[in-house]
C-alpha positions in Angstrom: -95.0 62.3 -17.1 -91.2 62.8 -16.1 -92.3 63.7 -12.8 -94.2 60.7 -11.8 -92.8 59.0 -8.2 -92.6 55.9 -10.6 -90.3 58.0 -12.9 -88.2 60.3 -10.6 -85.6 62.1 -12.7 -82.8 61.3 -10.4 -80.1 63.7 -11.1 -82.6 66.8 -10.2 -82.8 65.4 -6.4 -79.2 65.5 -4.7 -79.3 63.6 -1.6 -78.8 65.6 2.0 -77.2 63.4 5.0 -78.0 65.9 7.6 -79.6 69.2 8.3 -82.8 71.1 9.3 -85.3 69.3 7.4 -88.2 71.8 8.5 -88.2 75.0 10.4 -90.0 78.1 10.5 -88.8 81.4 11.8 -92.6 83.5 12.9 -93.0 86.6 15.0 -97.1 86.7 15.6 -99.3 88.6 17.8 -103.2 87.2 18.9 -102.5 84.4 16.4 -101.5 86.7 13.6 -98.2 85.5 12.1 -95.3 86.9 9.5 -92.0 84.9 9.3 -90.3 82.4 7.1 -90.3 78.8 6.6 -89.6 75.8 5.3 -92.0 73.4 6.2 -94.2 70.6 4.6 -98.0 72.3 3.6 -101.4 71.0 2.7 -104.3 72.8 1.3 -107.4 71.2 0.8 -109.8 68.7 2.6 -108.2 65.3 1.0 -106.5 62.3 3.1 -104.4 61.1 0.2 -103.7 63.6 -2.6 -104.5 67.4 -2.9 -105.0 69.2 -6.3 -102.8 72.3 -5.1 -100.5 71.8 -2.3 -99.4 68.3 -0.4 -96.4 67.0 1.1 -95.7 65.0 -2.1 -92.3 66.6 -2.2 -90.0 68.2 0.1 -90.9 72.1 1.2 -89.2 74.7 -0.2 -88.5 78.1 1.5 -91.1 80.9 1.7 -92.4 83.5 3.6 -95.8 83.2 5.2 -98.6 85.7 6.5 -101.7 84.9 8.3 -103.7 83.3 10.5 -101.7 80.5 13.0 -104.6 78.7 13.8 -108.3 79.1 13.0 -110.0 82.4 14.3 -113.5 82.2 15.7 -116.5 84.7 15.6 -120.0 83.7 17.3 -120.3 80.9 15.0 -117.8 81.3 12.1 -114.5 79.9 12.1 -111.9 81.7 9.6 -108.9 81.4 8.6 -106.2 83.2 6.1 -102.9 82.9 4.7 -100.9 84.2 2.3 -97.7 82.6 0.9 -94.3 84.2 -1.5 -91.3 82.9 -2.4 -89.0 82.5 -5.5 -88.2 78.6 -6.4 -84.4 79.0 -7.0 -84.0 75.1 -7.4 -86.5 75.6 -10.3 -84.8 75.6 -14.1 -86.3 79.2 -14.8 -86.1 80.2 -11.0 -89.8 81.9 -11.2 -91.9 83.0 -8.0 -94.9 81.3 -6.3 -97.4 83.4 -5.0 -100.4 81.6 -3.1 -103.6 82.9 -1.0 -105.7 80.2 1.0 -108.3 80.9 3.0 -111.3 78.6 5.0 -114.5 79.5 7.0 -116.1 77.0 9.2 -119.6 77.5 10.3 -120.0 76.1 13.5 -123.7 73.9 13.0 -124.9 70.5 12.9 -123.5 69.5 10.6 -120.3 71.9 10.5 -120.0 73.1 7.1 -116.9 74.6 5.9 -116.1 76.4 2.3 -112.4 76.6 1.2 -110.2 78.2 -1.3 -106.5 78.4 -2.9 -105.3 80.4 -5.5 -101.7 79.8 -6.8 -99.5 81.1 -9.4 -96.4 80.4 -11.1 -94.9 83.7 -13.0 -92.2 84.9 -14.3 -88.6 83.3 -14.6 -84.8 83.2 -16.3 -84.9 83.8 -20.5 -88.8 84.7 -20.5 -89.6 87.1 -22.9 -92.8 88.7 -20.5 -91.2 90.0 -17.4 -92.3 90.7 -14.1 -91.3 92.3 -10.9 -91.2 90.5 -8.0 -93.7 93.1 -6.3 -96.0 92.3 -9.6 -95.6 88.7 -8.6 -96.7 89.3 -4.8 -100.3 90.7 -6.2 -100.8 88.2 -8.6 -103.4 86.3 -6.0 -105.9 89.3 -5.8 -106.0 90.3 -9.5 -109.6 89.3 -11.5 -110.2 86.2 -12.2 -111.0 86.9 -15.8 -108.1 87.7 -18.2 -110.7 90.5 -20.1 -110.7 92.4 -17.1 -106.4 92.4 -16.8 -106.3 93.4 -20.9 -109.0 96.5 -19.9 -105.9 97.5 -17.2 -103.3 96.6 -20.1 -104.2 97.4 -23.5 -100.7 96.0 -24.7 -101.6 92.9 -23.0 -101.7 89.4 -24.8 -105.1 87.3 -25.4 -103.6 84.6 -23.1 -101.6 85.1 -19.7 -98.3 83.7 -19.8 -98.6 83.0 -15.8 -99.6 79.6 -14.5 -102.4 79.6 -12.5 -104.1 76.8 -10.4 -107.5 77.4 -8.5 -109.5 75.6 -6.3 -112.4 75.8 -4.0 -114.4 72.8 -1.3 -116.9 72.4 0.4 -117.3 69.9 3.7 -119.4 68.6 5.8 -118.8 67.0 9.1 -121.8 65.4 11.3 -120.1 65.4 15.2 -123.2 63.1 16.5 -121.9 60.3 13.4 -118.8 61.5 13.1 -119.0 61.6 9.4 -117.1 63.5 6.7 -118.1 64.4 3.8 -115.9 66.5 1.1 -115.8 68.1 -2.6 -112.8 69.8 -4.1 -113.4 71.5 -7.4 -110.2 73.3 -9.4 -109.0 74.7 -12.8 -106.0 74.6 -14.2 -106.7 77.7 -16.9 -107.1 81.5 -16.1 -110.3 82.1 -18.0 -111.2 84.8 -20.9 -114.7 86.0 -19.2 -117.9 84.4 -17.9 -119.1 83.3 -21.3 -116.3 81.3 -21.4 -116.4 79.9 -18.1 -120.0 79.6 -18.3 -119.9 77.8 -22.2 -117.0 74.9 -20.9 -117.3 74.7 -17.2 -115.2 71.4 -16.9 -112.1 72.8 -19.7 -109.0 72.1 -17.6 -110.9 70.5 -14.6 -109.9 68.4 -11.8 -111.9 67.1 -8.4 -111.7 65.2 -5.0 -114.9 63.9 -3.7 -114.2 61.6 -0.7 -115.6 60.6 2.8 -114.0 59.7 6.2 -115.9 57.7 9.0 -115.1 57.2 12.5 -117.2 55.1 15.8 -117.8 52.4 12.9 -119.8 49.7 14.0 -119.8 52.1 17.6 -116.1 51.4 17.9 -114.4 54.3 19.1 -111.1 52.9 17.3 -112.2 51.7 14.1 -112.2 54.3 11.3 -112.4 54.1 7.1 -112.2 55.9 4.3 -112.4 56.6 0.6 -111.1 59.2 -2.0 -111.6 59.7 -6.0 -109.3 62.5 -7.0 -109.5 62.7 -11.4 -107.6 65.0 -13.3 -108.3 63.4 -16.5 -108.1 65.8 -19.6 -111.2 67.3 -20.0 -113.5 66.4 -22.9 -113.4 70.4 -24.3 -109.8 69.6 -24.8 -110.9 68.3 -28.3 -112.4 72.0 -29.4 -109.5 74.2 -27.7 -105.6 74.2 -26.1 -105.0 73.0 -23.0 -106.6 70.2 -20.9 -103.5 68.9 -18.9 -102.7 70.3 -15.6 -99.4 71.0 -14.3 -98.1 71.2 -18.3 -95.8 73.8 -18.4 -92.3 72.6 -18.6 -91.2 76.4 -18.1 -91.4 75.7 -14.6 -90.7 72.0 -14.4 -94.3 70.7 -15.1 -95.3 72.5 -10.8 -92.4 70.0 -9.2 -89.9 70.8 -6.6 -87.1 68.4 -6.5 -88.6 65.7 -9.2 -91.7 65.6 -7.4 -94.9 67.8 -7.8 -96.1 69.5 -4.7 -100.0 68.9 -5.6 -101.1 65.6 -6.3 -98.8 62.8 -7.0 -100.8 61.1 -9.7 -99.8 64.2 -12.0 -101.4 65.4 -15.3 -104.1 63.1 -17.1 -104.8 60.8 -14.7 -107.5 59.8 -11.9 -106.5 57.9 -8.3 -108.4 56.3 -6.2 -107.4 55.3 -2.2 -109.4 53.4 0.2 -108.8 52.1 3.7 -110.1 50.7 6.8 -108.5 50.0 10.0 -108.2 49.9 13.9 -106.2 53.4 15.7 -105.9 52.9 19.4 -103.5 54.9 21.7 -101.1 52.2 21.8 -101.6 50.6 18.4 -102.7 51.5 15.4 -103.5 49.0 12.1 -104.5 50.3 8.9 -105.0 48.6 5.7 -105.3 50.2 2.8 -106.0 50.0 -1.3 -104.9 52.6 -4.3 -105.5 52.2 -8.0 -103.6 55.0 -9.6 -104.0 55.5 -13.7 -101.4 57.7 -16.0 -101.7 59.3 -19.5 -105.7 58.2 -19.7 -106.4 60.1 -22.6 -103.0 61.3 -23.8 -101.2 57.7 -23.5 -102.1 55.2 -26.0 -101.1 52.1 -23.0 -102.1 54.4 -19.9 -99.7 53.2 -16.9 -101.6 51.3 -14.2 -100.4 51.5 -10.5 -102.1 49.0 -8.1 -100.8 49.1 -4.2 -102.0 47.0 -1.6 -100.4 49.0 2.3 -100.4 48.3 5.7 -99.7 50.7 8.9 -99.0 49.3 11.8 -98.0 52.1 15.0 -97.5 51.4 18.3 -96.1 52.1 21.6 -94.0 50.5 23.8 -92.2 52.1 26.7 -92.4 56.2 25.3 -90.9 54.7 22.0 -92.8 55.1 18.6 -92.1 51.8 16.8 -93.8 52.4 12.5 -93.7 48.8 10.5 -94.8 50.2 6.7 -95.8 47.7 3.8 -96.5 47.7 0.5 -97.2 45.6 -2.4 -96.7 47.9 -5.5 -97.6 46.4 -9.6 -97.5 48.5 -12.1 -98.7 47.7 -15.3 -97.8 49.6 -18.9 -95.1 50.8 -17.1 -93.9 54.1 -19.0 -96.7 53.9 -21.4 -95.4 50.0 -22.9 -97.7 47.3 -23.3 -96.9 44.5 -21.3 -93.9 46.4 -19.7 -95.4 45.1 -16.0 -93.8 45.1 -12.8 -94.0 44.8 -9.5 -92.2 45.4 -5.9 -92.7 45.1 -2.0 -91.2 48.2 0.3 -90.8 47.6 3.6 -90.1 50.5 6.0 -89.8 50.2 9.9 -88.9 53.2 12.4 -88.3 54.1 15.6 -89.0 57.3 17.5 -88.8 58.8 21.0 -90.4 62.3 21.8 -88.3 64.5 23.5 -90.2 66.1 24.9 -91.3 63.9 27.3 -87.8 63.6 28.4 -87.7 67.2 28.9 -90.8 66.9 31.4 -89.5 64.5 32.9 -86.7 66.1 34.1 -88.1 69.3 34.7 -90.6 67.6 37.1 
């Protein structure tokens, strides 16, 4: 739980006064794209937390392949990409290989099917070795490690790699403007099917959440609610395992202090709802988050309550953002009666350029 946002370990994130915070470098032809980037990503159909990529923590570099936006056929919307880089800032320095993938199909309602599949592998002192080619192809090997020991005789019971998997469904209804969503992962590269089939939830996770707009027929009022849990699954009695992100080989999946899925981390469950007005020239959102850690490991599991507020709006092609927050936390670092509590008060303002550019132009 050294990760935690509550529980930063400072000394592993060195401040940065100025620089290119994101940028991406792509060469693409009919939306097709190869290049190299930086940038903040998100998999998965969640508004606050994702269980295998988010913005939780500042992007790291890596090179891309795929679709730039979604590609349409008759009815079916698709899209692909395929992600590769090797996490220098990381202890062990090992490489991240990811494939994520969606396919829309255009109905009423739309209903859309997603995927990720990420791997963590190899790195510095490691007694298994891989190449970095080895590393690339990890993402299209079987799912079942009895199928990789029929390839490799020589081949341990249990892969050394650390693999995360996910998969969603979604449905949107245009005429209600409704959205409904499931995200499903494992945290555990499986023996075979038996096994899969025998302990279906063993190193589980899930989203379930929803996402309304037109409430009450008002164009500008919208809501929304979200359940991610990652508690340790109840097979974690019988067999190893049970925690995501555990491995402290590669610095328990963070980047920077912070993990780049969601923020809650290992053994723990989060839930996030709001409700609020978003106008062109204002926006005002409310919003509520109960956030438990260590629920089955921790004897005290840490208890985060926030109460937010967003407030947006424009005045004269300036971008003024007021953000507040009422944070408690209680059993903080696993002690009871260890409680605390602070406000955070962020304000910003922003001009785009762009419209200056126009404007001149014109």
């Amino acid at each position: 739980f050294n990760v935690l946002n509550d529980n930063i370990i400072y000394n592993k994130r060195k401040g940065q006064i100025s620089g290119i915070r994101e940028s991406s470098i792509l060469f693409h032809y009919n939306n097709i794209a190869i290049g190299l980037s930086n940038a903040n990503l998100w998999w998965g159909p969640g508004i606050h937390s994702s269980l295998t990529m988010s913005n939780n923590t500042e992007g790291f570099p890596y090179f891309m392949f795929g679709a730039l936006k979604d590609r349409r056929y008759n009815n079916i919307s698709y899209n692909f990409r395929y992600y590769f880089t090797k996490l220098n800032n990381l202890s062990k320095k090992p490489y991240y290989t990811a494939l994520v993938g969606t396919f829309s199909f255009i109905s009423n309602p739309i209903f859309t099917i997603g995927f990720s599949r990420n791997f963590l592998s190899g790195g510095l002192d490691l007694k298994e070795k891989i190449t970095p080619f080895e590393a690339a192809l990890l993402p299209l090997e079987s799912i079942f490690i009895d199928s990789k020991i029929n390839n490799n005789p020589d081949m341990e019971a249990h892969d050394l790699w650390d693999q995360t998997m996910a998969g969603f469904l979604c449905l949107e209804f245009p005429a209600s403007k409704l959205k409904l969503y499931l995200e499903l992962g494992t945290d555990d590269h499986r023996q075979n099917f038996s096994d899969l089939r025998s302990q279906p939830d063993h190193n589980s996770a899930s989203i379930i959440g929803l996402r309304k707009y037109d409430i009450f027929n008002n164009k500008y009022l919208l809501s929304g609610i979200e359940y991610i849990n990652i508690k340790q699954s109840f097979t974690y009695k019988f067999r190893g395992g049970g925690h995501w992100w555990w491995k402290d080989i590669y610095d328990y999946s963070s980047y920077e202090g912070r993990r780049w899925a969601a923020h809650s981390g290992s053994d723990s469950d989060d839930f996030y709802f709001y409700f609020g007005y978003s106008g062109k020239h204002l926006t005002f959102i409310p919003g509520f988050n109960y956030e438990r850690h260590g629920i089955i490991h921790g004897e005290k599991p840490e208890v985060k309550i926030e109460f937010r507020l967003d407030i947006k709006f424009l005045i004269k092609d300036y971008n003024i953002d007021l953000y507040l927050e009422r944070e408690v936390i209680n059993n903080l670092s696993f002690t009871e009666n260890n409680n605390v509590s602070s406000n955070i008060i962020c304000f910003a303002i922003s001009k785009d350029l762009k419209r200056l550019i126009n404007n001149n132009t014109n």
